[in-house]
Backbone and ligand atoms as CSV (ligand in chain L), in Angstrom:
chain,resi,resn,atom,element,x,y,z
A,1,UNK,N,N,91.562,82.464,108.271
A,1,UNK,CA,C,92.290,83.257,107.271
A,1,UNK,C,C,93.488,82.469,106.746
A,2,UNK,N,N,93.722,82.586,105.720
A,2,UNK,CA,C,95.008,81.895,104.670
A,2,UNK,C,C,96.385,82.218,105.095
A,3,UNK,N,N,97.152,81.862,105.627
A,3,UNK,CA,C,98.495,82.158,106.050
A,3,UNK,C,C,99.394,82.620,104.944
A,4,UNK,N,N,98.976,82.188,103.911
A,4,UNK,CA,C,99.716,82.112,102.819
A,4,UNK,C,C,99.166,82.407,101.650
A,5,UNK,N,N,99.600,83.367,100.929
A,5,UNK,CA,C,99.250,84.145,99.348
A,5,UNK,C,C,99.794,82.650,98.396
A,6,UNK,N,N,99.333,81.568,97.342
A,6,UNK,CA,C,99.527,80.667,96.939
A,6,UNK,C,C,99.285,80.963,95.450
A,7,UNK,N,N,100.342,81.663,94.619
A,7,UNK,CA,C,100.066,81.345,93.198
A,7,UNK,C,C,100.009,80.465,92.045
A,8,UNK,N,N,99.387,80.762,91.590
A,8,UNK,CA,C,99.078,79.046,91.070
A,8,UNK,C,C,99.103,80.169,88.928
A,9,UNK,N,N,99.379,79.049,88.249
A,9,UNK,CA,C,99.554,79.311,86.932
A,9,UNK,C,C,100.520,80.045,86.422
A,10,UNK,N,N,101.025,80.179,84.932
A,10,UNK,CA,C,101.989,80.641,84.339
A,10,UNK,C,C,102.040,81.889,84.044
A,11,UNK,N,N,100.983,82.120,83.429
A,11,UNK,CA,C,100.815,83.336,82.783
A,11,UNK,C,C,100.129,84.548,83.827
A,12,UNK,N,N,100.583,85.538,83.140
A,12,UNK,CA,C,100.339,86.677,83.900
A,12,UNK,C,C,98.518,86.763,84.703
A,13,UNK,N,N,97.628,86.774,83.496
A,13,UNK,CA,C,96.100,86.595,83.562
A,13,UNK,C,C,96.361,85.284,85.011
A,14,UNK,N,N,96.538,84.065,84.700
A,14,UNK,CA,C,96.551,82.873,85.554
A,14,UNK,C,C,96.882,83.442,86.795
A,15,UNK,N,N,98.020,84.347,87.546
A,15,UNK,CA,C,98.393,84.312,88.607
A,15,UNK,C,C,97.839,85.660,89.161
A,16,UNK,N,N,97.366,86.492,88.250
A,16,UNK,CA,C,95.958,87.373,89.011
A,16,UNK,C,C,94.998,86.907,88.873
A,17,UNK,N,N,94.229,85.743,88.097
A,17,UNK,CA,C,92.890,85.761,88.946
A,17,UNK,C,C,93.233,84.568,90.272
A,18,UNK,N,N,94.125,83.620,90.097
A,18,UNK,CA,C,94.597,83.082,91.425
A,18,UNK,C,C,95.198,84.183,92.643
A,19,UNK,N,N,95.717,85.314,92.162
A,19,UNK,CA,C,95.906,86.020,93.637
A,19,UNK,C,C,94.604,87.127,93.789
A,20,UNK,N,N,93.717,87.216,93.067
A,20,UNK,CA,C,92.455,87.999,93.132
A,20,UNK,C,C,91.706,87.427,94.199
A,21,UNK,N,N,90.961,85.945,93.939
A,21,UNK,CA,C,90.443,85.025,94.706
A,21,UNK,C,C,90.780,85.451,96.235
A,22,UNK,N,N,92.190,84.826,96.433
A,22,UNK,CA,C,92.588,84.900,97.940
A,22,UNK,C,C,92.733,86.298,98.229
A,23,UNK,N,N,92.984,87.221,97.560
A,23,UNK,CA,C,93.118,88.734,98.044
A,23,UNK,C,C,91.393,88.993,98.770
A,24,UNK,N,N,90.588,88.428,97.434
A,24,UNK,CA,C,89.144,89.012,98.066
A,24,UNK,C,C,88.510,88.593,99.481
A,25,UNK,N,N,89.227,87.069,99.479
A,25,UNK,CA,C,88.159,86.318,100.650
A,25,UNK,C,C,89.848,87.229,102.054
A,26,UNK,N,N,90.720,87.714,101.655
A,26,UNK,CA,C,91.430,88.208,102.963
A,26,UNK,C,C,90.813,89.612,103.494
A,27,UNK,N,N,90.249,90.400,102.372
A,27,UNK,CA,C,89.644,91.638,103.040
A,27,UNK,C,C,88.722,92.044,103.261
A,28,UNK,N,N,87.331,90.656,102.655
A,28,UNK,CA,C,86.000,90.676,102.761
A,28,UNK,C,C,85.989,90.226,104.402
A,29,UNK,N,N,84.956,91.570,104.920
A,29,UNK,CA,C,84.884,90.987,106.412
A,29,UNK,C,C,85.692,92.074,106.991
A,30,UNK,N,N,86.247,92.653,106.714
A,30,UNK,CA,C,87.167,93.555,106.972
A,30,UNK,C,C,86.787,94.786,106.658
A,31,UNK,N,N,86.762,95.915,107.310
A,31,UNK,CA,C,86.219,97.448,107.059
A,31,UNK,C,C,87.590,97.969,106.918
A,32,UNK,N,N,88.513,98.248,107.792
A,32,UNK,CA,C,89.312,99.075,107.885
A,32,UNK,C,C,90.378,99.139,106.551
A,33,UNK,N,N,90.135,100.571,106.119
A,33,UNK,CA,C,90.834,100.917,104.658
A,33,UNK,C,C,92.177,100.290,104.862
A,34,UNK,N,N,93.217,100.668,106.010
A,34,UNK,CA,C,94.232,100.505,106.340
A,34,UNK,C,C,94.833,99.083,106.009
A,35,UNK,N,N,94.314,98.415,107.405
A,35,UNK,CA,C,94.446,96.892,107.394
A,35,UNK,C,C,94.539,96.492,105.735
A,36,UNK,N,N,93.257,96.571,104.962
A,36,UNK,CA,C,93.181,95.942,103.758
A,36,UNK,C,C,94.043,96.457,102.772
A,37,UNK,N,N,94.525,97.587,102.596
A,37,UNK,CA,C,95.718,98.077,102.036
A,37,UNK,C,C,97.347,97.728,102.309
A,38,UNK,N,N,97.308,97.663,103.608
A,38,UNK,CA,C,98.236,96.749,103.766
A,38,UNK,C,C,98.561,95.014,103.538
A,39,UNK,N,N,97.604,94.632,103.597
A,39,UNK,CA,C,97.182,93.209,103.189
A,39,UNK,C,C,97.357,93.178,101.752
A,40,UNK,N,N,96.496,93.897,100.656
A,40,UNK,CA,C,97.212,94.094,99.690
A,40,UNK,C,C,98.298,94.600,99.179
A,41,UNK,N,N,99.154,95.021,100.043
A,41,UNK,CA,C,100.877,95.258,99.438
A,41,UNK,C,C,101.180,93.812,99.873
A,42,UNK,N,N,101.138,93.626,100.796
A,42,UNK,CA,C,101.816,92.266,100.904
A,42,UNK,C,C,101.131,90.959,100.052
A,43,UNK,N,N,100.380,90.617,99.792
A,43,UNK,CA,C,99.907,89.860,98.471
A,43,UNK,C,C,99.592,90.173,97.537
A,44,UNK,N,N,100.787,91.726,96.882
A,44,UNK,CA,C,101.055,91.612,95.721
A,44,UNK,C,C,102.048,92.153,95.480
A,45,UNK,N,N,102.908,92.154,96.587
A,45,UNK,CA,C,104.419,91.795,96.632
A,45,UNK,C,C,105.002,90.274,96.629
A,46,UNK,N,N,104.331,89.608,97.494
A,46,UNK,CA,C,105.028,88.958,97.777
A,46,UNK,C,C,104.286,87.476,96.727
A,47,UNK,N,N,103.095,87.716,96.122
A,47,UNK,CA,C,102.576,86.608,95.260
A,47,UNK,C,C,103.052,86.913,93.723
A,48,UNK,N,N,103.380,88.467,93.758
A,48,UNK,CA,C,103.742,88.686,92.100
A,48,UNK,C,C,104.846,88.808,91.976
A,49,UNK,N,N,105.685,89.060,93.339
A,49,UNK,CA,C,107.193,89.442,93.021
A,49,UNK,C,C,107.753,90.687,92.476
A,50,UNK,N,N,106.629,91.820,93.209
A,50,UNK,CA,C,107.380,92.867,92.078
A,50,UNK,C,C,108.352,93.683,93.314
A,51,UNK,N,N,108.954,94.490,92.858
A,51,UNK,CA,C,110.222,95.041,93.754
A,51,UNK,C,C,109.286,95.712,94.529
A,52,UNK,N,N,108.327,96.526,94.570
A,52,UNK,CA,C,107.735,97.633,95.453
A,52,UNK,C,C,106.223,97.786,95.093
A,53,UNK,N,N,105.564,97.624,96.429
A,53,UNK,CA,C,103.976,97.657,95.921
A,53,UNK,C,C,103.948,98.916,97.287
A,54,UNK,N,N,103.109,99.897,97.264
A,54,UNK,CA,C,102.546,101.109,98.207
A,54,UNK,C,C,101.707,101.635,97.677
A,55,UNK,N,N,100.548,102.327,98.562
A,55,UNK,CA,C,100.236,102.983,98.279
A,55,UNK,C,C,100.163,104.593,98.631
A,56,UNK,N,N,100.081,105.475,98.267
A,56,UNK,CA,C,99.770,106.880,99.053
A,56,UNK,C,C,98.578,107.660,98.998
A,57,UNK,N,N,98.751,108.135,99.699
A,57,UNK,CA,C,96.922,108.613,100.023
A,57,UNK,C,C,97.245,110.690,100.103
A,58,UNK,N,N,96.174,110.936,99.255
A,58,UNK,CA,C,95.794,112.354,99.227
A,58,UNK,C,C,95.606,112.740,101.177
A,59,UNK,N,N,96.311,113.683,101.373
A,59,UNK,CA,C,96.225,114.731,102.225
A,59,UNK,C,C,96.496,115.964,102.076
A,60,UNK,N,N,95.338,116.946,101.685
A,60,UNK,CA,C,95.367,118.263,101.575
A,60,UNK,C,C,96.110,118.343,99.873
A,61,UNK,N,N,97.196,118.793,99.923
A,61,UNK,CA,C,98.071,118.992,98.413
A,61,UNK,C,C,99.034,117.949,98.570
A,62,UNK,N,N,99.582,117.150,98.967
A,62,UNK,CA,C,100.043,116.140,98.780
A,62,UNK,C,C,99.295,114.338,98.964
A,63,UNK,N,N,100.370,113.737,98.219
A,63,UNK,CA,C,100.087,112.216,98.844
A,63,UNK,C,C,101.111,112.137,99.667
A,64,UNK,N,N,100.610,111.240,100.589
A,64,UNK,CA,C,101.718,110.904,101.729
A,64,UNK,C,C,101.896,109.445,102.041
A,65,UNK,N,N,102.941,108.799,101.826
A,65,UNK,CA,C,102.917,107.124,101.933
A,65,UNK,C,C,102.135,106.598,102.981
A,66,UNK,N,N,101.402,105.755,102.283
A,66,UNK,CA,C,100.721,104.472,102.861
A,66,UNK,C,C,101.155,103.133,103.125
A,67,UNK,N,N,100.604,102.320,103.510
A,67,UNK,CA,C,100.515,101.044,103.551
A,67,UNK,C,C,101.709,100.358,102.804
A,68,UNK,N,N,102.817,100.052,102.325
A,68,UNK,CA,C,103.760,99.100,101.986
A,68,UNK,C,C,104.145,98.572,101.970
A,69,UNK,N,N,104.975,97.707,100.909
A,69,UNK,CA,C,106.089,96.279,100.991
A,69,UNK,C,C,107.112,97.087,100.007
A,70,UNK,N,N,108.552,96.961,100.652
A,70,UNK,CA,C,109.706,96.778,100.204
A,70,UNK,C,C,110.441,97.805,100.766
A,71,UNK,N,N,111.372,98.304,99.671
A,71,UNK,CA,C,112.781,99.290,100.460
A,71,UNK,C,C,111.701,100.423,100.801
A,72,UNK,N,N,112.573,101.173,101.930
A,72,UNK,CA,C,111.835,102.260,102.609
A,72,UNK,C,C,111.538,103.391,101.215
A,73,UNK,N,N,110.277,104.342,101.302
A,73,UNK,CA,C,110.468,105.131,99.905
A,73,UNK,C,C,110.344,106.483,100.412
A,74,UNK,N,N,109.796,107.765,99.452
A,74,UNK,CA,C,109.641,108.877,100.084
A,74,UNK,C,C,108.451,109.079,100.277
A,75,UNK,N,N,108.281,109.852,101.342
A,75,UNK,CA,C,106.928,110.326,102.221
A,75,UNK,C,C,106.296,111.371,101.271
A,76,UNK,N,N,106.529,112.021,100.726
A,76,UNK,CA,C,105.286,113.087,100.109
A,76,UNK,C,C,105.715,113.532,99.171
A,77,UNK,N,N,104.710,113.458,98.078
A,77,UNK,CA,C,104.617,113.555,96.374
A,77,UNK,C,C,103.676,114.894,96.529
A,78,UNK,N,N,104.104,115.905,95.753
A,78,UNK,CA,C,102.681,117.034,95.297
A,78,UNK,C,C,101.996,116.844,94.046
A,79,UNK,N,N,100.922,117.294,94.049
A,79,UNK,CA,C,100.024,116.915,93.313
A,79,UNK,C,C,101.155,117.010,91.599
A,80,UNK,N,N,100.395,116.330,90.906
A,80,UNK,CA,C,100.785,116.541,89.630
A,80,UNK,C,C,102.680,116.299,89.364
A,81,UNK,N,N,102.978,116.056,90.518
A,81,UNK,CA,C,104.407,115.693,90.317
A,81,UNK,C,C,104.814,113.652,90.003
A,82,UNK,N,N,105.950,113.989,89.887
A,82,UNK,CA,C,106.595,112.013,89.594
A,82,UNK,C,C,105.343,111.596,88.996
A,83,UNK,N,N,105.288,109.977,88.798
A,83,UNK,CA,C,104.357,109.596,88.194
A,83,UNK,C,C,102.633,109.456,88.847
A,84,UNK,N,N,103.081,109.125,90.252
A,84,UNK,CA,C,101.945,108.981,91.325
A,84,UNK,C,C,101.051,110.604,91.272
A,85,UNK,N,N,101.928,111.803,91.032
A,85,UNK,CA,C,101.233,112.882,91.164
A,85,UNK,C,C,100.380,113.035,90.006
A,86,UNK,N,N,100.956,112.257,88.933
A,86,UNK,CA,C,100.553,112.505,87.868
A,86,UNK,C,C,99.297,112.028,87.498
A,87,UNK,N,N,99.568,110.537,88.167
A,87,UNK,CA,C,98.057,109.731,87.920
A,87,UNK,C,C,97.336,110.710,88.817
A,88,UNK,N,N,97.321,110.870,89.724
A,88,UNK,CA,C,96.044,111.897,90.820
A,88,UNK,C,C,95.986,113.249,89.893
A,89,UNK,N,N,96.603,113.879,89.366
A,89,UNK,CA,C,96.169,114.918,88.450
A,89,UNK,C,C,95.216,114.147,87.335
A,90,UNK,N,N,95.483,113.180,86.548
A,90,UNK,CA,C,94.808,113.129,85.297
A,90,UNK,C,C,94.121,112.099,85.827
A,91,UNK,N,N,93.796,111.760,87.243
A,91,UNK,CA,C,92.561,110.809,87.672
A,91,UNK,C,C,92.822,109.411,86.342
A,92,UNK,N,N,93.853,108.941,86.431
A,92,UNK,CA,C,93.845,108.063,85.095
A,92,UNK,C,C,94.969,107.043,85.388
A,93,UNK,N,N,95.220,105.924,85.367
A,93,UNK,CA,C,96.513,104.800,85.153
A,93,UNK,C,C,97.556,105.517,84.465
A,94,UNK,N,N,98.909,105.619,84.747
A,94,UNK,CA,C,99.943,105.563,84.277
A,94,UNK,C,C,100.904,104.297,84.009
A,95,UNK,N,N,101.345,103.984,82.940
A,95,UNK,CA,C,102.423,102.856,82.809
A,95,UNK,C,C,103.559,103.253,82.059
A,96,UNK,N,N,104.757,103.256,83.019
A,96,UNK,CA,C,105.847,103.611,82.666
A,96,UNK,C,C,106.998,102.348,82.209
A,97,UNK,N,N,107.224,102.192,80.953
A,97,UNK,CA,C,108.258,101.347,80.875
A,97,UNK,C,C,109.238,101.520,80.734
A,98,UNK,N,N,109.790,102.918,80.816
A,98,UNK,CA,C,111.402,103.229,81.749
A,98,UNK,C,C,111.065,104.236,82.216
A,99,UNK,N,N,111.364,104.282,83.452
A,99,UNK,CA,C,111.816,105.824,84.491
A,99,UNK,C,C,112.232,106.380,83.911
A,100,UNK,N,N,113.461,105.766,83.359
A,100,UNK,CA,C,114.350,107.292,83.029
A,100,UNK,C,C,113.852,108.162,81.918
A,101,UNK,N,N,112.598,107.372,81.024
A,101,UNK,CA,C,112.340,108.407,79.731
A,101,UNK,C,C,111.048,109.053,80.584
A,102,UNK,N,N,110.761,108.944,81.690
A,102,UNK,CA,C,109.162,109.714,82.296
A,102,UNK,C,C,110.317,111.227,82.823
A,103,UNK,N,N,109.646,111.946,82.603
A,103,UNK,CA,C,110.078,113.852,83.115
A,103,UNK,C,C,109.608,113.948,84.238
A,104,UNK,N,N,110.510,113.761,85.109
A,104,UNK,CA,C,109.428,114.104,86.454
A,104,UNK,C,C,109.586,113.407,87.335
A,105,UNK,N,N,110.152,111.937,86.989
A,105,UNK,CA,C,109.672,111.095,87.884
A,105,UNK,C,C,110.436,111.015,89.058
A,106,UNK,N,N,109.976,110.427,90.728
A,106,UNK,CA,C,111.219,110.613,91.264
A,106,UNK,C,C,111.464,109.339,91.719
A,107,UNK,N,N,113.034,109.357,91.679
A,107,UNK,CA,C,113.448,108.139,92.088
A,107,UNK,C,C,113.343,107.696,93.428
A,108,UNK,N,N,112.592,106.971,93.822
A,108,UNK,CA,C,112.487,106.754,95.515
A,108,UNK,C,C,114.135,105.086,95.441
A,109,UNK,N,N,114.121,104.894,94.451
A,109,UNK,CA,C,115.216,103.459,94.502
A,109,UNK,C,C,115.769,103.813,92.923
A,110,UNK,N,N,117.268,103.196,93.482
A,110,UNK,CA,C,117.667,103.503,91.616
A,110,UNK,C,C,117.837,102.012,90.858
A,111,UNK,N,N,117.058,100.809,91.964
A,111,UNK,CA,C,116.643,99.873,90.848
A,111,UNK,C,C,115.527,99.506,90.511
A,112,UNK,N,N,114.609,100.836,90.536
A,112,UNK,CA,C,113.339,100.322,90.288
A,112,UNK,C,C,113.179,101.087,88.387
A,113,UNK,N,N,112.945,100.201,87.318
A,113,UNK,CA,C,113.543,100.611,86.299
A,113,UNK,C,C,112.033,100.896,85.754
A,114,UNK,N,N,110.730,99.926,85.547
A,114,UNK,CA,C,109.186,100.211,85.092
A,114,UNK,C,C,108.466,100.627,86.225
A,115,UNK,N,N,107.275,100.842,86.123
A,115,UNK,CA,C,106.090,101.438,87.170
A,115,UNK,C,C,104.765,101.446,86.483
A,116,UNK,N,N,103.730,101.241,87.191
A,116,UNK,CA,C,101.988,101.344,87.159
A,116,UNK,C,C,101.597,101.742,88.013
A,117,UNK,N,N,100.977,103.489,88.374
A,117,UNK,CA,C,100.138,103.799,89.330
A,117,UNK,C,C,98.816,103.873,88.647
A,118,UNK,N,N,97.427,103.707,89.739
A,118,UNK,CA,C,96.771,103.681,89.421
A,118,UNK,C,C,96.160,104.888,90.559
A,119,UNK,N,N,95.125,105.352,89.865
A,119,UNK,CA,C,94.538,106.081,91.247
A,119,UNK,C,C,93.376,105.651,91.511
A,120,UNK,N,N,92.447,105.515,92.594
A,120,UNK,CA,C,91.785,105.115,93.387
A,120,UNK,C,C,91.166,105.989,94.016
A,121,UNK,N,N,89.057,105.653,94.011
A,121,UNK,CA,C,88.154,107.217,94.012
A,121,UNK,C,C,87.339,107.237,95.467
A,122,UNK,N,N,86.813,108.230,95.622
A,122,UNK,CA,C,86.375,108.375,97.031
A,122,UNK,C,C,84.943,108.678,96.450
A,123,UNK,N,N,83.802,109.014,97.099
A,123,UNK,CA,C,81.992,108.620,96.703
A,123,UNK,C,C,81.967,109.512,95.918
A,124,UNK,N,N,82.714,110.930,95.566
A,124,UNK,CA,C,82.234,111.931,94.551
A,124,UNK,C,C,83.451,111.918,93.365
A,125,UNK,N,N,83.963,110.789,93.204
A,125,UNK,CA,C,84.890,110.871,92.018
A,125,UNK,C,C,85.932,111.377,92.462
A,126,UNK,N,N,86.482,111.767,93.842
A,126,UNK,CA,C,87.465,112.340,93.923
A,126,UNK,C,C,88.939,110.879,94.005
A,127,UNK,N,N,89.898,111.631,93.722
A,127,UNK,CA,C,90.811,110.622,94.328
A,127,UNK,C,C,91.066,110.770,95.307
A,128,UNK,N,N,91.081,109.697,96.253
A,128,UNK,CA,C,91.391,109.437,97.387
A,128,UNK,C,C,93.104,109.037,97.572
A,129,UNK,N,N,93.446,108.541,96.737
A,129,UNK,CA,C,94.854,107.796,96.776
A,129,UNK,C,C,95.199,107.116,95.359
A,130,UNK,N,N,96.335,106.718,95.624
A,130,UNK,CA,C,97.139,105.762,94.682
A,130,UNK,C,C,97.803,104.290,94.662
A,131,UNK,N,N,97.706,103.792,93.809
A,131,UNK,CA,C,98.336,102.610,93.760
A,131,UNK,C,C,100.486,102.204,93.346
A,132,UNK,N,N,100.799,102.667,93.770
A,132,UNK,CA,C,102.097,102.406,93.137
A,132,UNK,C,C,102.631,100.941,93.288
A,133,UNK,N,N,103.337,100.529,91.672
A,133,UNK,CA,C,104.108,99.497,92.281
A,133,UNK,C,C,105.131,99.403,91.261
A,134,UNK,N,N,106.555,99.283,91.930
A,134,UNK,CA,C,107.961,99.291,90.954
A,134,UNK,C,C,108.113,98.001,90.324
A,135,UNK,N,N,108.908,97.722,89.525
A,135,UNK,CA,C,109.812,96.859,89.336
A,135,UNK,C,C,111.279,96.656,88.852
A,136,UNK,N,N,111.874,96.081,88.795
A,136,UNK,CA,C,113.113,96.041,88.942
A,136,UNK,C,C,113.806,95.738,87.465
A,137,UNK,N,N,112.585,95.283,86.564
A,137,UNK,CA,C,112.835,95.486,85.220
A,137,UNK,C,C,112.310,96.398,84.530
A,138,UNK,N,N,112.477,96.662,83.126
A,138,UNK,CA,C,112.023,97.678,82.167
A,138,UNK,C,C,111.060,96.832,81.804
A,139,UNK,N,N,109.497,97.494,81.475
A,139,UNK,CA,C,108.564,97.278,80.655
A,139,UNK,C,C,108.244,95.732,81.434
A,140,UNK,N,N,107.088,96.220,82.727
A,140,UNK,CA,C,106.965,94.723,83.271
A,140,UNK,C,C,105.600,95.114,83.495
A,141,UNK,N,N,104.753,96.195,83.498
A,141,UNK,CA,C,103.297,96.682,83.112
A,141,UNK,C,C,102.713,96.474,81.926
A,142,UNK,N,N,101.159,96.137,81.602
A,142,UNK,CA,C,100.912,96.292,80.677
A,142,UNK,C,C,99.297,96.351,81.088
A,143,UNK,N,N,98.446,96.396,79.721
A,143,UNK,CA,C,96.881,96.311,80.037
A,143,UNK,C,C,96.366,95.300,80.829
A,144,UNK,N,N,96.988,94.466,81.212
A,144,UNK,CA,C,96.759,92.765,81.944
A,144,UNK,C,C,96.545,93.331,83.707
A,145,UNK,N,N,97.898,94.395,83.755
A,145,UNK,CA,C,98.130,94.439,85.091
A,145,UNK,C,C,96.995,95.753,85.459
A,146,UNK,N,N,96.696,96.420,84.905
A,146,UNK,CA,C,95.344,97.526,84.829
A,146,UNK,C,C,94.194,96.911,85.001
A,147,UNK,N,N,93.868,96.104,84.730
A,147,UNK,CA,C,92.552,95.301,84.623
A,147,UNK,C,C,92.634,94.659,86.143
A,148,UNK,N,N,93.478,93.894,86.310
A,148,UNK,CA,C,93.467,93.240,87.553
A,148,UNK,C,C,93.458,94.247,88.414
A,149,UNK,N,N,94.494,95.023,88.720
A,149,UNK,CA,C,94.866,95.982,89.651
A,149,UNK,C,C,93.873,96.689,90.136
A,150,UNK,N,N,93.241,97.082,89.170
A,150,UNK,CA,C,91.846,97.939,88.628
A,150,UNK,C,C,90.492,96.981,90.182
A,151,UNK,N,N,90.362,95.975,89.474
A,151,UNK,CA,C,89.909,95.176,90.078
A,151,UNK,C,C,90.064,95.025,91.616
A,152,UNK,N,N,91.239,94.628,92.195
A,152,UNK,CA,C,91.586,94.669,93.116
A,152,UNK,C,C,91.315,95.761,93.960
A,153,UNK,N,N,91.509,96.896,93.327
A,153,UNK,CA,C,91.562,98.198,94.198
A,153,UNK,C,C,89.918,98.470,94.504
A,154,UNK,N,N,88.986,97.587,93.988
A,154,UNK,CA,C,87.177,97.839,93.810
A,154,UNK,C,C,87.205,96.968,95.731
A,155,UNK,N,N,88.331,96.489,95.722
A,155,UNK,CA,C,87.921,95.978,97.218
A,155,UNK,C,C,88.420,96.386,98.159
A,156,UNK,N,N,88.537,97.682,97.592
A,156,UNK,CA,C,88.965,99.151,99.102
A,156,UNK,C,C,87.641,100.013,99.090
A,157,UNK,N,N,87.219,100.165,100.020
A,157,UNK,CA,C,85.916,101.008,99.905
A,157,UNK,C,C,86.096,102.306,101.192
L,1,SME,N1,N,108.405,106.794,91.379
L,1,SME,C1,C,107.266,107.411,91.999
L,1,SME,C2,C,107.546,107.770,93.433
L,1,SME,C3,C,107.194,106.724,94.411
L,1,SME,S1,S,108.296,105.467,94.445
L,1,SME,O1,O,108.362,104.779,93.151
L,1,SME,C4,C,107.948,104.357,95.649
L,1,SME,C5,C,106.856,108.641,91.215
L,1,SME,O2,O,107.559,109.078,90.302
L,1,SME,O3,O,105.797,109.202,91.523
């Protein structure tokens, strides 16, 4: 196994399919949802640099934090609430390029200024969980990071 998440290229596209590669060959071989969720916060925290990568996972009417990298956050979102509730209500990507103009959202850090959750499905379309990840600037999401992310999350099963 790779000790080390190694990004390679400039551009946004360049340094996800270079951290795609090594993400895949770290969790292929690997069953446990957990482990590999955690493996992916940490190589895509620590290869993309964004302030906060977690995920949370549906239990009953809430999500409840998962797997993470960065400042400690809050434990349980209800459905349809902040942005994470929101993506699990409309089963759909959210991209926020300021907090402060989203209604709802909650602040788990007050320097986390953009956000992209994604949600993530279980065998009957249900959501199973979410993808969250902050950053520390305004407007640092876009269709680039959906596609990859998107991608990435196909290697949680
Ligand atoms: N901001 C999220 C809450 C989770 S934290 O960002 C880690 C939201 O509004 O759902």
């Amino acid at each position: 196994m790779a000790e080390n998440i190694q990004i390679h290229g400039n551009t946004k596209e360049e340094k996800y399919e270079s951290l795609l590669s090594q993400v895949t060959a770290l969790v292929q071989g690997e069953t446990d949802q957990i482990a590999n969720m955690a493996n992916i916060c940490a190589a895509l925290k620590h290869g993309m640099d964004f302030f906060w990568v977690g995920f949370y996972l549906v239990k009953g009417e809430q999500l409840v934090l998962g797997p993470f990298q960065g400042p400690v956050a809050c434990t349980r979102i209800n459905f349809g609430k902040g942005v994470c509730g929101t993506a699990w209500k409309n089963k759909t990507t959210v991209i926020v390029d300021d907090v402060n103009q989203f209604p709802g959202h909650i602040a788990c850090s007050a320097l986390s200024k953009s956000e992209i959750v994604l949600p993530f499905f279980g065998k009957e379309d249900n959501v199973i969980g979410v993808l969250d990840i902050d950053s520390d600037n305004f407007s640092t999401f876009d269709h680039t990071d959906e596609i990859y992310l998107t991608r990435i999350l196909t290697l949680i099963h």
